[in-house]
PQR file with spaces between the fields and no chain letter, atoms N, CA, C, O and H, PARSE charges and radii, in Angstrom:
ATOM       1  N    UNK     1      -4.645   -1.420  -31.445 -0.4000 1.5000
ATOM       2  CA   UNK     1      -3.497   -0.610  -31.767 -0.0000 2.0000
ATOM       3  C    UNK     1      -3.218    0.362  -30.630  0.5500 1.7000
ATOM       4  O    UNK     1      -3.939    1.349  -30.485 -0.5500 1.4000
ATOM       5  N    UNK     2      -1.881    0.038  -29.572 -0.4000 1.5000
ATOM       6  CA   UNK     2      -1.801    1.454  -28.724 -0.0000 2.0000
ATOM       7  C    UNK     2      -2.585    1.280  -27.701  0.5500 1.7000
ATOM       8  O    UNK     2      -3.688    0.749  -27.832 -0.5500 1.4000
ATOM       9  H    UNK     2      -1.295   -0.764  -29.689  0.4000 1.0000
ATOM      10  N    UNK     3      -2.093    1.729  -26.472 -0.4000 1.5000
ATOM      11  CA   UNK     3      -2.706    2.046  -25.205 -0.0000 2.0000
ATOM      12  C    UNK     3      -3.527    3.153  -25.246  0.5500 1.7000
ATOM      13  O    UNK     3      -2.925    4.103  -25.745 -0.5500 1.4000
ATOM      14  H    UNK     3      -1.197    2.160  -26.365  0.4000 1.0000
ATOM      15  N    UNK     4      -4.820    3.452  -24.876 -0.4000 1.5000
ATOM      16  CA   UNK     4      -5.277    4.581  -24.284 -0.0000 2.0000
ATOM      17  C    UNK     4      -5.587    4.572  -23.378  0.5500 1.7000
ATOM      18  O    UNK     4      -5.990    3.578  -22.773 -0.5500 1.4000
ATOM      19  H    UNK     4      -5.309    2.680  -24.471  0.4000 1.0000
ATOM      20  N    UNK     5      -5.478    6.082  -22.818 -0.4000 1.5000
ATOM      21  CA   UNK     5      -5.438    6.100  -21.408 -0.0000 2.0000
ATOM      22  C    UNK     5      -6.774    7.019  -21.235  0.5500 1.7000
ATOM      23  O    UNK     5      -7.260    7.722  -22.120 -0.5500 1.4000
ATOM      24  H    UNK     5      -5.150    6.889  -23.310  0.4000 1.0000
ATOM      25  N    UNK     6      -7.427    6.811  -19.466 -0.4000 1.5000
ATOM      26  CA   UNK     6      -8.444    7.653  -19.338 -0.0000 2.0000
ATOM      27  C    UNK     6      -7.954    8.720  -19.197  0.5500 1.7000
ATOM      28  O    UNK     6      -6.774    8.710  -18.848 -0.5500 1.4000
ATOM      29  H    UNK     6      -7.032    6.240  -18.746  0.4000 1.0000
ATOM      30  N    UNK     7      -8.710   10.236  -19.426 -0.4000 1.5000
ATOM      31  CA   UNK     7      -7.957   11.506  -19.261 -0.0000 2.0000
ATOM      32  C    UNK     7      -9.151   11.949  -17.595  0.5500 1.7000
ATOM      33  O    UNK     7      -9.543   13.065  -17.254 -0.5500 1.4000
ATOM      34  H    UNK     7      -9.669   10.244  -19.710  0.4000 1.0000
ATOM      35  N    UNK     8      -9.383   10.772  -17.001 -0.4000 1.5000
ATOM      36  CA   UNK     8     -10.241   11.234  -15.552 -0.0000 2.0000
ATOM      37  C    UNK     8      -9.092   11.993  -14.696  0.5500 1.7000
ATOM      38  O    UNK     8      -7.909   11.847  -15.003 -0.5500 1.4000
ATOM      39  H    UNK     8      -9.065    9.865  -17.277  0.4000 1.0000
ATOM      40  N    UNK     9      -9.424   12.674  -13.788 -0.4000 1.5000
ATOM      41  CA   UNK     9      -8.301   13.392  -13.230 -0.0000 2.0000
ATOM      42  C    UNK     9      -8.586   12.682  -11.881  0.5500 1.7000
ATOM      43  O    UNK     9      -9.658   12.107  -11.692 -0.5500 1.4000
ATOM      44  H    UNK     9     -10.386   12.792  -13.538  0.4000 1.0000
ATOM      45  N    UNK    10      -7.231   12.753  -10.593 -0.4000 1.5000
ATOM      46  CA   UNK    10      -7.004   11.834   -9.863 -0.0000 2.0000
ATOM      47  C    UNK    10      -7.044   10.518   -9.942  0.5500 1.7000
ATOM      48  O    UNK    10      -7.526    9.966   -8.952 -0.5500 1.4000
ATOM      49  H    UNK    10      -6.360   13.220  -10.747  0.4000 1.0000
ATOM      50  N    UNK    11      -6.665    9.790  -10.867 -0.4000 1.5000
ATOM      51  CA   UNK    11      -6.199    8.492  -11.569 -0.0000 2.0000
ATOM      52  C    UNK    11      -4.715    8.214  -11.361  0.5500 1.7000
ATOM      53  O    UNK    11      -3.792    8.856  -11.863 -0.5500 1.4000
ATOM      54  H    UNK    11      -6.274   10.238  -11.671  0.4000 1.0000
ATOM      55  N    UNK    12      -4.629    7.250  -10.616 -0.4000 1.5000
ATOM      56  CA   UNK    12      -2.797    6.644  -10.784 -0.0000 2.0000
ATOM      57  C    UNK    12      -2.380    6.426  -11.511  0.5500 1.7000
ATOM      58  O    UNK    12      -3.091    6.541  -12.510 -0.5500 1.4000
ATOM      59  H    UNK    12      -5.379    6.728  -10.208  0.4000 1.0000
ATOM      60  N    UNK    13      -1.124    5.995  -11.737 -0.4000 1.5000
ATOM      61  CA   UNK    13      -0.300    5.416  -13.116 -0.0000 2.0000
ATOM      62  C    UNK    13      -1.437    3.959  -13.470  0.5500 1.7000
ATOM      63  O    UNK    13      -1.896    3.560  -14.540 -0.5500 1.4000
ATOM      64  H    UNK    13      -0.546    5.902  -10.926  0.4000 1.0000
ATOM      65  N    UNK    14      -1.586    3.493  -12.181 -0.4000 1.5000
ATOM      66  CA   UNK    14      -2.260    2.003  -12.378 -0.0000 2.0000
ATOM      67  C    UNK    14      -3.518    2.150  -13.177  0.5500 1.7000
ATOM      68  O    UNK    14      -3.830    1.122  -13.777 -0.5500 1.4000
ATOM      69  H    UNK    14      -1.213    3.817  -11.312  0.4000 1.0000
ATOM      70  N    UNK    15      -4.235    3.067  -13.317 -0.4000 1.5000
ATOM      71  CA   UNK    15      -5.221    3.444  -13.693 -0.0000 2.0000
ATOM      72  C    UNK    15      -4.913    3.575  -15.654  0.5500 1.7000
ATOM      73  O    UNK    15      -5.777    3.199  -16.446 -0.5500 1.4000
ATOM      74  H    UNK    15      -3.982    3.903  -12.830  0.4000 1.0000
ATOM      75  N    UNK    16      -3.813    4.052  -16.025 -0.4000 1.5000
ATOM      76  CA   UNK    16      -3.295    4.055  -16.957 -0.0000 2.0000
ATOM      77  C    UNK    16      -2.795    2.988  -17.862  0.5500 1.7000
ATOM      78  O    UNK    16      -2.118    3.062  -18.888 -0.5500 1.4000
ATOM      79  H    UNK    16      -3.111    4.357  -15.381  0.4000 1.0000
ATOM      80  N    UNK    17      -3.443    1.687  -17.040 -0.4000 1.5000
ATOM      81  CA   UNK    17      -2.544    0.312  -17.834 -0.0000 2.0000
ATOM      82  C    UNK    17      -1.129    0.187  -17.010  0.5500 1.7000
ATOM      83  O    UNK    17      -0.221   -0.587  -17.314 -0.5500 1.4000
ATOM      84  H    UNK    17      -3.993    1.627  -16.206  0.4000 1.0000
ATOM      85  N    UNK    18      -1.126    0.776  -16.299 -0.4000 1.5000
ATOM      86  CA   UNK    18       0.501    0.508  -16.729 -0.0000 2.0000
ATOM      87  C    UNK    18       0.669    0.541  -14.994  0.5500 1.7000
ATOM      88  O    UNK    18       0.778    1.538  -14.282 -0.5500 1.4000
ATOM      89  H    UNK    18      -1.863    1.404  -16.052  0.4000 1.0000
ATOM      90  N    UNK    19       0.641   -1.622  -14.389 -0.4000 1.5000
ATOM      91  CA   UNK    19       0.776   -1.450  -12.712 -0.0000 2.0000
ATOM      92  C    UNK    19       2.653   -0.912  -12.133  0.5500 1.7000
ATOM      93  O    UNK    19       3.502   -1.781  -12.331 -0.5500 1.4000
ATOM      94  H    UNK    19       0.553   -2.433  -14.968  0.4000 1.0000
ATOM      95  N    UNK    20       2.912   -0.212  -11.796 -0.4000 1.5000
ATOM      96  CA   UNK    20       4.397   -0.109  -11.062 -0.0000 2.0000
ATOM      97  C    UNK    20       3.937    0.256   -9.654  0.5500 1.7000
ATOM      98  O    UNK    20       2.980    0.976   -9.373 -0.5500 1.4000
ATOM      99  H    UNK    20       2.223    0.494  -11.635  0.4000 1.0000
ATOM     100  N    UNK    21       4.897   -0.449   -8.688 -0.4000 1.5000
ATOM     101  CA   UNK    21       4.362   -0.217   -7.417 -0.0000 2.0000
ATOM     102  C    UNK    21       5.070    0.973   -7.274  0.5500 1.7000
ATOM     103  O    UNK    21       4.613    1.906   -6.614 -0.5500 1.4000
ATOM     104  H    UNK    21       5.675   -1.034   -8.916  0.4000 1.0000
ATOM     105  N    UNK    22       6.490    1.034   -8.017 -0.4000 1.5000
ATOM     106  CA   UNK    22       7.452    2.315   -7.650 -0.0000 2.0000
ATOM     107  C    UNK    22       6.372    3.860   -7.725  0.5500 1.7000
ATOM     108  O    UNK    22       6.533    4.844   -7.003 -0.5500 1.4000
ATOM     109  H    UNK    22       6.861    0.276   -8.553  0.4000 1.0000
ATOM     110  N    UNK    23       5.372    3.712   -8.718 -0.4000 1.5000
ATOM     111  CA   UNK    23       5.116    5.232   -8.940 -0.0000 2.0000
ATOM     112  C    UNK    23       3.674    5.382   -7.913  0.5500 1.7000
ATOM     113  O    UNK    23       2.977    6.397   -7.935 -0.5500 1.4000
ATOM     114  H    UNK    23       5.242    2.912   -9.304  0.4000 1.0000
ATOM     115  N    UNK    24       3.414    4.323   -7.132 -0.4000 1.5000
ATOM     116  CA   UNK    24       2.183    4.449   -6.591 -0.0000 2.0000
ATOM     117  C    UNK    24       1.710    5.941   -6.243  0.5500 1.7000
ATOM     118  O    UNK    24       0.523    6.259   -6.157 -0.5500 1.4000
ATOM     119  H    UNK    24       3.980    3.498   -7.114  0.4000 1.0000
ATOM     120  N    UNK    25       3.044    7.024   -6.007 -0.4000 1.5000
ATOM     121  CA   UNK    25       2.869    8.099   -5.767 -0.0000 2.0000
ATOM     122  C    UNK    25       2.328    9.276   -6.426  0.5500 1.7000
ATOM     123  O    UNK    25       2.088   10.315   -5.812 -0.5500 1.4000
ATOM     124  H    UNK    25       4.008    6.766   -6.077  0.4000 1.0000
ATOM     125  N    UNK    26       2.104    9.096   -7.866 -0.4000 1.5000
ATOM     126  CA   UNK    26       1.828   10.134   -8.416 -0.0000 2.0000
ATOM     127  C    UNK    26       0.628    9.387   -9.308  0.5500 1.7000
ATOM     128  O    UNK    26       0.546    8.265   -9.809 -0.5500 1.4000
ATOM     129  H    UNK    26       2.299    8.252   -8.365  0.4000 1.0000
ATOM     130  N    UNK    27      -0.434   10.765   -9.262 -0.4000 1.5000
ATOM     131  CA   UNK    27      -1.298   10.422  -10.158 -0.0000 2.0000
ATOM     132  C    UNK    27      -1.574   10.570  -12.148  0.5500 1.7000
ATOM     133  O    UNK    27      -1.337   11.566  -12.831 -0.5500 1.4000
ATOM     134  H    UNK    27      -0.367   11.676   -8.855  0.4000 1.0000
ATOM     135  N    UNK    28      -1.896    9.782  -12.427 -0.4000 1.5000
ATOM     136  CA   UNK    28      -2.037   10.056  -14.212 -0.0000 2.0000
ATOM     137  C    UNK    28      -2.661   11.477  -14.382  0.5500 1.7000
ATOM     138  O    UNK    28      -3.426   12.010  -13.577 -0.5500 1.4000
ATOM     139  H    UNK    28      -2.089    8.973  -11.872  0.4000 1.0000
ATOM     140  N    UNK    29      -2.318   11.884  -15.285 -0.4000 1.5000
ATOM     141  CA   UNK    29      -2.915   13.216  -16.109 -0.0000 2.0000
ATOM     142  C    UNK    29      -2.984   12.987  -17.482  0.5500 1.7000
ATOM     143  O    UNK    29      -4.134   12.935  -17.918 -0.5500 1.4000
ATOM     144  H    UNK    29      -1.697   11.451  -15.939  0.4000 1.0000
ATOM     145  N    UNK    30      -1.940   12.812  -18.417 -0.4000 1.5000
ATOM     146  CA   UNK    30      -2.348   12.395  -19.673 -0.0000 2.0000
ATOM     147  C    UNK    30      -1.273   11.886  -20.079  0.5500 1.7000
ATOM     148  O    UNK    30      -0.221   12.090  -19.472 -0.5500 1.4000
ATOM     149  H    UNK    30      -1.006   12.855  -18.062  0.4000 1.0000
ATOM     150  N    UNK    31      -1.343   11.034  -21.319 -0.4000 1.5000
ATOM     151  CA   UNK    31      -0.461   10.678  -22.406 -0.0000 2.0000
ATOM     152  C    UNK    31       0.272   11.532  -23.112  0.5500 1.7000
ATOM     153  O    UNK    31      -0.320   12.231  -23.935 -0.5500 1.4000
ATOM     154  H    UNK    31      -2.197   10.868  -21.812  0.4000 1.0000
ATOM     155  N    UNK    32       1.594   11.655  -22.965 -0.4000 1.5000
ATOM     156  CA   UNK    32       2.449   12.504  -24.303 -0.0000 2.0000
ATOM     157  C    UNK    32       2.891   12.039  -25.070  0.5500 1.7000
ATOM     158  O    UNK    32       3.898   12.649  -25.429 -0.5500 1.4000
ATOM     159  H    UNK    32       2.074   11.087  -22.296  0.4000 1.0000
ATOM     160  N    UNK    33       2.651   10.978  -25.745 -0.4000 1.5000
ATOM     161  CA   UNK    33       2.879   10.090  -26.897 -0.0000 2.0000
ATOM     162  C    UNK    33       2.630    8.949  -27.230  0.5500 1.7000
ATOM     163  O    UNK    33       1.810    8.330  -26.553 -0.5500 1.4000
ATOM     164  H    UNK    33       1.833   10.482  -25.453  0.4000 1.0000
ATOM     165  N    UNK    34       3.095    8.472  -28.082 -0.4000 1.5000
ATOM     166  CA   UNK    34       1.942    6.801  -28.368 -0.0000 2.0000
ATOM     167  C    UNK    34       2.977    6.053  -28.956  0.5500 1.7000
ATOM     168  O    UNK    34       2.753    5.366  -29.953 -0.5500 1.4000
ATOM     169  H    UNK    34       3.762    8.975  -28.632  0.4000 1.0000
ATOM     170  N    UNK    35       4.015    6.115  -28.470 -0.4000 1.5000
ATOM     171  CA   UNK    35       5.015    4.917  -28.901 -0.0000 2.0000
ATOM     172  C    UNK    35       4.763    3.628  -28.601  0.5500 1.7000
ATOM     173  O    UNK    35       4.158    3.441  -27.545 -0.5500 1.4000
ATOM     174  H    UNK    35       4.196    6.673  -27.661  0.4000 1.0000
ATOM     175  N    UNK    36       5.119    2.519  -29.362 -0.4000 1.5000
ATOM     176  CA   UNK    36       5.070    1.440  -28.621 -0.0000 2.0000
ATOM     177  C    UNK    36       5.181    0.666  -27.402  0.5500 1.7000
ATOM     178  O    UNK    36       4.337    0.013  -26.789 -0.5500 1.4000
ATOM     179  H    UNK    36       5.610    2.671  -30.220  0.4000 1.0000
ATOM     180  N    UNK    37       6.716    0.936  -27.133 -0.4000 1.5000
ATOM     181  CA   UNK    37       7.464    0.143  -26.243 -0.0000 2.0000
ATOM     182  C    UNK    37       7.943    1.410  -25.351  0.5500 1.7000
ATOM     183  O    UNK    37       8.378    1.034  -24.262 -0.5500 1.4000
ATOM     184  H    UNK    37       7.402    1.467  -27.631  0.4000 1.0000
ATOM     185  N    UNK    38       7.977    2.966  -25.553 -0.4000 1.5000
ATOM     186  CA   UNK    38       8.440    3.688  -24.628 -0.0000 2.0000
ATOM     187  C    UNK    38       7.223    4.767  -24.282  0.5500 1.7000
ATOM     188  O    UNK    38       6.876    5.655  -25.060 -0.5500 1.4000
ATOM     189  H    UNK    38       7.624    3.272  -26.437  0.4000 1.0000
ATOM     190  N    UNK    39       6.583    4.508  -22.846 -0.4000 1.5000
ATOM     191  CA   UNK    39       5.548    5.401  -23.081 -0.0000 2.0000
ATOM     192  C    UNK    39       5.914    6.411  -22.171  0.5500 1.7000
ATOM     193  O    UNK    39       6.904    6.262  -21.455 -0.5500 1.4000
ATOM     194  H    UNK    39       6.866    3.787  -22.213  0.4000 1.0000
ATOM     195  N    UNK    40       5.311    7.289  -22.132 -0.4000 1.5000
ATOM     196  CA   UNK    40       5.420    8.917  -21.754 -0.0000 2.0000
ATOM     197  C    UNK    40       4.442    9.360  -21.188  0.5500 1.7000
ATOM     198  O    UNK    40       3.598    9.598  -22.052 -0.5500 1.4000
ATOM     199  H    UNK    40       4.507    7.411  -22.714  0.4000 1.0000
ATOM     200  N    UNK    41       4.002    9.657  -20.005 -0.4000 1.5000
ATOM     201  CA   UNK    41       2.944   10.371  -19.777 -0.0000 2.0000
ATOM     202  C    UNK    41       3.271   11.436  -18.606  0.5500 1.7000
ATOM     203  O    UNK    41       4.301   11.503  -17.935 -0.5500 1.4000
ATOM     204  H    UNK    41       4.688    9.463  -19.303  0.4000 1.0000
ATOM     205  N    UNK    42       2.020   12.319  -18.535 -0.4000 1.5000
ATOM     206  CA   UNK    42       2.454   13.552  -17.510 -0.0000 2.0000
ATOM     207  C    UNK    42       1.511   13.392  -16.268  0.5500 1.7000
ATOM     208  O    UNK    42       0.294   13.215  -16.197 -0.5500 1.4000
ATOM     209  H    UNK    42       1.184   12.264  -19.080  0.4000 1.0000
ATOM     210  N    UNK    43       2.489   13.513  -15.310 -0.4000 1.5000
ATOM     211  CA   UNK    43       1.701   13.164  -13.981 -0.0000 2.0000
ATOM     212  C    UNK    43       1.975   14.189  -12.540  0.5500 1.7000
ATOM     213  O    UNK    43       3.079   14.727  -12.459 -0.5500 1.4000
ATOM     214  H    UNK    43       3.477   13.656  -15.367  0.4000 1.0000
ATOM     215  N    UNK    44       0.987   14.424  -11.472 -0.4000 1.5000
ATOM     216  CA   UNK    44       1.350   14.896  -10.567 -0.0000 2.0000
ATOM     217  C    UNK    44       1.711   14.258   -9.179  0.5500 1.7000
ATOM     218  O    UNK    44       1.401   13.221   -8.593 -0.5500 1.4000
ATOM     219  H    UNK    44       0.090   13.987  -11.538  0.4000 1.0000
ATOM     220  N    UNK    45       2.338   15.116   -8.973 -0.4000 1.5000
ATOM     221  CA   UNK    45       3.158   14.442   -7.771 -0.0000 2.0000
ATOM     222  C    UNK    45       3.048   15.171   -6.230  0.5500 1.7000
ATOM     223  O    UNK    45       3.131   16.354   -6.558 -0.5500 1.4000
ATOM     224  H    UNK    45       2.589   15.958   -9.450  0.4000 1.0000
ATOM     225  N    UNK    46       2.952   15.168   -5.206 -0.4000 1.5000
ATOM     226  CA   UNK    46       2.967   16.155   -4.005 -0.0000 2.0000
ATOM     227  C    UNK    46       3.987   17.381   -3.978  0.5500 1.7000
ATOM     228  O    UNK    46       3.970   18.259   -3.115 -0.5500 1.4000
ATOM     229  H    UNK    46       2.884   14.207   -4.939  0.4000 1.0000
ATOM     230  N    UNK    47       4.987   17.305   -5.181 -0.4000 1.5000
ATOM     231  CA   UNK    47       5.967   18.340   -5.195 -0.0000 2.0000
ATOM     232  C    UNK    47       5.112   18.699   -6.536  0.5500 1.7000
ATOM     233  O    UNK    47       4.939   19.900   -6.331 -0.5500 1.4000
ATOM     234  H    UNK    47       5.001   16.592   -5.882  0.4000 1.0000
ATOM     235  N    UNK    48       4.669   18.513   -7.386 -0.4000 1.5000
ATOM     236  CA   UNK    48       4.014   19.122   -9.067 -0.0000 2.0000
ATOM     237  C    UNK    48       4.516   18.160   -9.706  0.5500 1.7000
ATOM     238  O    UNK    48       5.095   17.119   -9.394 -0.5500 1.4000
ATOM     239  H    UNK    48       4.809   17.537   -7.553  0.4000 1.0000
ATOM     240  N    UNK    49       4.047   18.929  -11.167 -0.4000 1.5000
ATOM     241  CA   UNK    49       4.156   18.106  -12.128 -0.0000 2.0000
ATOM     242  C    UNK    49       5.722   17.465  -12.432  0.5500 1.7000
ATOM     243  O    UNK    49       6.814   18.001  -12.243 -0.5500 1.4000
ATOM     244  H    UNK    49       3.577   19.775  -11.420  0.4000 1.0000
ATOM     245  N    UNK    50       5.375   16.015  -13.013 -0.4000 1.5000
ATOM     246  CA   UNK    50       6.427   15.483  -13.631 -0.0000 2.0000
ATOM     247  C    UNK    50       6.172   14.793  -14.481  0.5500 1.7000
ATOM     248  O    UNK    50       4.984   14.553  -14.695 -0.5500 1.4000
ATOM     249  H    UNK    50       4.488   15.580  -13.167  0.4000 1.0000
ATOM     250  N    UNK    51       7.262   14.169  -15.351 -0.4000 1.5000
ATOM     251  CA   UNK    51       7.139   13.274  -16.622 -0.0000 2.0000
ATOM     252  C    UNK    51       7.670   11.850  -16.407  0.5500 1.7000
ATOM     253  O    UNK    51       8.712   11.521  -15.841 -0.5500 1.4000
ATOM     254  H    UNK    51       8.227   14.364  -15.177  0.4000 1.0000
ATOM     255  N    UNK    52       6.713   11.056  -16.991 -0.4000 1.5000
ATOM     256  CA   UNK    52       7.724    9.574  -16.450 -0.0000 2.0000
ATOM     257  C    UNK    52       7.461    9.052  -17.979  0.5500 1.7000
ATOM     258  O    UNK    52       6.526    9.014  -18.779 -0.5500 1.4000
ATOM     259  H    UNK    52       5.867   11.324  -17.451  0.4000 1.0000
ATOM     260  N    UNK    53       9.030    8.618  -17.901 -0.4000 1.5000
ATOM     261  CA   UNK    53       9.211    7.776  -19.180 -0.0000 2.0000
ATOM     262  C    UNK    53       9.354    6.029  -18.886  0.5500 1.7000
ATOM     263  O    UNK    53      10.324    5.494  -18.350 -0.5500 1.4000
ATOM     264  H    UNK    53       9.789    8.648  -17.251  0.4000 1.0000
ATOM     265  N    UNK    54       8.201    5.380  -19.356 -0.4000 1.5000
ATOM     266  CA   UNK    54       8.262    3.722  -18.964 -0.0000 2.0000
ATOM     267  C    UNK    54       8.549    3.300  -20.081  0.5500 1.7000
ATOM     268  O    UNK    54       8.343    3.901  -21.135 -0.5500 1.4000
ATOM     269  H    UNK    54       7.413    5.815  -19.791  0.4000 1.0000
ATOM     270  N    UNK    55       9.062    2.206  -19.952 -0.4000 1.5000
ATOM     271  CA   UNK    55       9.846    1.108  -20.946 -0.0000 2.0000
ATOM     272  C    UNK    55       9.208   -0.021  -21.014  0.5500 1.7000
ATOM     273  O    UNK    55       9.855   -0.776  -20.288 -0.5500 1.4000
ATOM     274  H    UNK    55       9.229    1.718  -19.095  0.4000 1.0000
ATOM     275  N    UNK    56       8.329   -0.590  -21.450 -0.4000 1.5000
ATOM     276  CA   UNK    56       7.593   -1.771  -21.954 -0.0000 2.0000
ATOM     277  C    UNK    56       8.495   -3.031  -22.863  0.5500 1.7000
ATOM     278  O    UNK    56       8.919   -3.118  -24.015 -0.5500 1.4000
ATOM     279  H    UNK    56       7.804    0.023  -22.040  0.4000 1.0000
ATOM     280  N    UNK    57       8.508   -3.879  -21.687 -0.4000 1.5000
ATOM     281  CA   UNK    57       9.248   -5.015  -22.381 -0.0000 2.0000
ATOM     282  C    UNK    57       8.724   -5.762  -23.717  0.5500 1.7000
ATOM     283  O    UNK    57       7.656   -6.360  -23.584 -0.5500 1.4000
ATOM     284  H    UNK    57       8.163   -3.808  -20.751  0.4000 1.0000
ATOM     285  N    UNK    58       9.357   -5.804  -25.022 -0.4000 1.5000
ATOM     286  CA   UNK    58       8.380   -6.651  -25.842 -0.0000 2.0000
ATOM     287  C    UNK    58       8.400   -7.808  -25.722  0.5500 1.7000
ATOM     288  O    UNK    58       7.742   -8.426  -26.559 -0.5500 1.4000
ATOM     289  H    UNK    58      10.224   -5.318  -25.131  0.4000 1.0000
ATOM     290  N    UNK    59       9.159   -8.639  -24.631 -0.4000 1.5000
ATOM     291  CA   UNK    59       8.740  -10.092  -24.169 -0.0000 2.0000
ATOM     292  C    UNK    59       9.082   -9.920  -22.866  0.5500 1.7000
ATOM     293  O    UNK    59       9.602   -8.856  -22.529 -0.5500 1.4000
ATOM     294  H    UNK    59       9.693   -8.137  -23.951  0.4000 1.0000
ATOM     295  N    UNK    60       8.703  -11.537  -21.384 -0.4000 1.5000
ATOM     296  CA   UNK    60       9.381  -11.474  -20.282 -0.0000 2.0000
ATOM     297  C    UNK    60      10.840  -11.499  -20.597  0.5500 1.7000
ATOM     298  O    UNK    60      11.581  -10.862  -19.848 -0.5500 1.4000
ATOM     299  H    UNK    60       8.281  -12.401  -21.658  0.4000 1.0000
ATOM     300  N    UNK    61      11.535  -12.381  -21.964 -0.4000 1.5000
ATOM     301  CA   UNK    61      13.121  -12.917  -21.903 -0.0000 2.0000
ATOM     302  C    UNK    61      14.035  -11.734  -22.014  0.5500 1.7000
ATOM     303  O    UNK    61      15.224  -11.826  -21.711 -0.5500 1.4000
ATOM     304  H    UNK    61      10.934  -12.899  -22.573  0.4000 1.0000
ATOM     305  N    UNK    62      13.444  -10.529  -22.482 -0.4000 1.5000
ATOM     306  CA   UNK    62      14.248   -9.500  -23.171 -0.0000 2.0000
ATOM     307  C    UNK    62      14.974   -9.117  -21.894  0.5500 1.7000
ATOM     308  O    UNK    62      14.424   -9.230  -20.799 -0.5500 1.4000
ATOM     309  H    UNK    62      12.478  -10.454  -22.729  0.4000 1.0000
ATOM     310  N    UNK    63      16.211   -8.665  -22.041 -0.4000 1.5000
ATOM     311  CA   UNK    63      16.901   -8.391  -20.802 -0.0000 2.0000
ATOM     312  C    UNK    63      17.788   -7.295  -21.015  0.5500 1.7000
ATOM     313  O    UNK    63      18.547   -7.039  -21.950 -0.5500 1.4000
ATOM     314  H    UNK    63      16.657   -8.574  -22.931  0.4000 1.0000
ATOM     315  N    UNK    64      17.493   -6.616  -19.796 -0.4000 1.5000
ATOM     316  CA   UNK    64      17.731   -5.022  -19.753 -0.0000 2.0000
ATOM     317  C    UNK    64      19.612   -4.654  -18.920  0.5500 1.7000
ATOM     318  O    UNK    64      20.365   -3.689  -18.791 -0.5500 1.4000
ATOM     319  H    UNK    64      16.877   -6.824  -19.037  0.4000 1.0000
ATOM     320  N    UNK    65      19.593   -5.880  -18.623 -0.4000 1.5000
ATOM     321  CA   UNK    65      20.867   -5.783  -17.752 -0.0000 2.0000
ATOM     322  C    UNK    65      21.967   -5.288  -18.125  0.5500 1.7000
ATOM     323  O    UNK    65      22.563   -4.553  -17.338 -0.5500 1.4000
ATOM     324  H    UNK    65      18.981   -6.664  -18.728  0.4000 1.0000
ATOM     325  N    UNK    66      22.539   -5.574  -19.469 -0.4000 1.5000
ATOM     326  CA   UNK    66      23.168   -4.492  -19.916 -0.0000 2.0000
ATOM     327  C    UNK    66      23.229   -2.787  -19.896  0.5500 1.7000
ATOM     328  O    UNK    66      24.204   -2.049  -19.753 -0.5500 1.4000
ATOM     329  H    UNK    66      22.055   -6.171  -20.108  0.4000 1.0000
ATOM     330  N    UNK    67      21.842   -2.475  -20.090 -0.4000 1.5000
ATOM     331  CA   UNK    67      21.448   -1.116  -19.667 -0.0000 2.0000
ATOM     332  C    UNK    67      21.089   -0.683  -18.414  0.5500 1.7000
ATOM     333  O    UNK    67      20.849    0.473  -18.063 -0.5500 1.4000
ATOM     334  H    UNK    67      21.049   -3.074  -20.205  0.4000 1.0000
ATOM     335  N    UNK    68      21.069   -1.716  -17.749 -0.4000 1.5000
ATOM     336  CA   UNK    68      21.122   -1.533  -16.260 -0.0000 2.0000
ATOM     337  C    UNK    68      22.593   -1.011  -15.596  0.5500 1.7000
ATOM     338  O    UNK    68      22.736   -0.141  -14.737 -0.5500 1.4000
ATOM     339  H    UNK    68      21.264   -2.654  -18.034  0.4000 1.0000
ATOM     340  N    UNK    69      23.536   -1.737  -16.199 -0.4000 1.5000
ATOM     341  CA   UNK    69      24.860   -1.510  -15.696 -0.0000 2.0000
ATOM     342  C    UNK    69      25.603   -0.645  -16.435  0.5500 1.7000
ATOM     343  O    UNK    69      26.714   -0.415  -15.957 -0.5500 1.4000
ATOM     344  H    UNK    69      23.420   -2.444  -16.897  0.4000 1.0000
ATOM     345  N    UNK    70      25.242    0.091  -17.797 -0.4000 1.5000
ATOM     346  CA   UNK    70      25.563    0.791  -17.878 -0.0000 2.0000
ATOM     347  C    UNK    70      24.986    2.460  -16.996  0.5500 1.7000
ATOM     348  O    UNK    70      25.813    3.288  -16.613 -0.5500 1.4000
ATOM     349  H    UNK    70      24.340   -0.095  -18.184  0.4000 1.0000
ATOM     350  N    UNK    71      23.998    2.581  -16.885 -0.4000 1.5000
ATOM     351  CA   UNK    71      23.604    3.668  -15.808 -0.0000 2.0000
ATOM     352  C    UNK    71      24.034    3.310  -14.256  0.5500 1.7000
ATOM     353  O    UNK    71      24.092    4.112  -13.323 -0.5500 1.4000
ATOM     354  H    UNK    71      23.327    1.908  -17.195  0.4000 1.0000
ATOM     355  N    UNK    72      24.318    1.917  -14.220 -0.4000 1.5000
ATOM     356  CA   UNK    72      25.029    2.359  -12.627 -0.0000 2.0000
ATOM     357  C    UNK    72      25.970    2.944  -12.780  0.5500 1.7000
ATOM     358  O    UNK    72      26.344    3.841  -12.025 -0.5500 1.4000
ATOM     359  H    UNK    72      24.272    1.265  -14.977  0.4000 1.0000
ATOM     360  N    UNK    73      26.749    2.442  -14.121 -0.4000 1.5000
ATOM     361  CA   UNK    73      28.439    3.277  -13.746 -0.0000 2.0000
ATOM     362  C    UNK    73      28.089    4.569  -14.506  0.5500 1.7000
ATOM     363  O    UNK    73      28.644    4.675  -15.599 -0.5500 1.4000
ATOM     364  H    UNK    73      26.444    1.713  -14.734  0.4000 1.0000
ATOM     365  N    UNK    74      27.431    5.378  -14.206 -0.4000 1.5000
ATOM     366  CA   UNK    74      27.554    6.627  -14.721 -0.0000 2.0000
ATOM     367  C    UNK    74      27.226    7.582  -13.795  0.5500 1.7000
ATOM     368  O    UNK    74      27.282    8.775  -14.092 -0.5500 1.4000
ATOM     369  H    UNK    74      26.980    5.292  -13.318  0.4000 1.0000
């Protein structure tokens, strides 16, 4: 049930389950919630803290492209 994450400090996102090459930059700190499919955690960055919200596909077919193109045109 649910991801947990280690609460070790200097840990990447990758370290967290969760590989993105985009965030290679900032390290894990903790979990802020335990949703399924939208996870949340708080991380530092060379500028401080930030929050990243990831989106967990519930299959490969599911397709985001619609919501893709709606945030370009905005």
């Amino acid at each position: 049930m649910g991801q947990n994450y280690s609460a070790l400090p200097d840990r990447n996102v990758g370290s967290a389950g969760i590989e993105i090459a985009e965030l290679s930059d900032i390290s894990y700190e903790k979990s802020l919630g335990s949703a399924r499919f939208l996870k949340t955690i708080r991380a530092r960055h060379a500028d401080g803290l930030v929050v990243v919200k990831i989106f967990l596909k519930p299959s490969p077919t599911f397709s985001l492209e619609e919501h893709r193109l709606q945030i370009k045109r905005a």
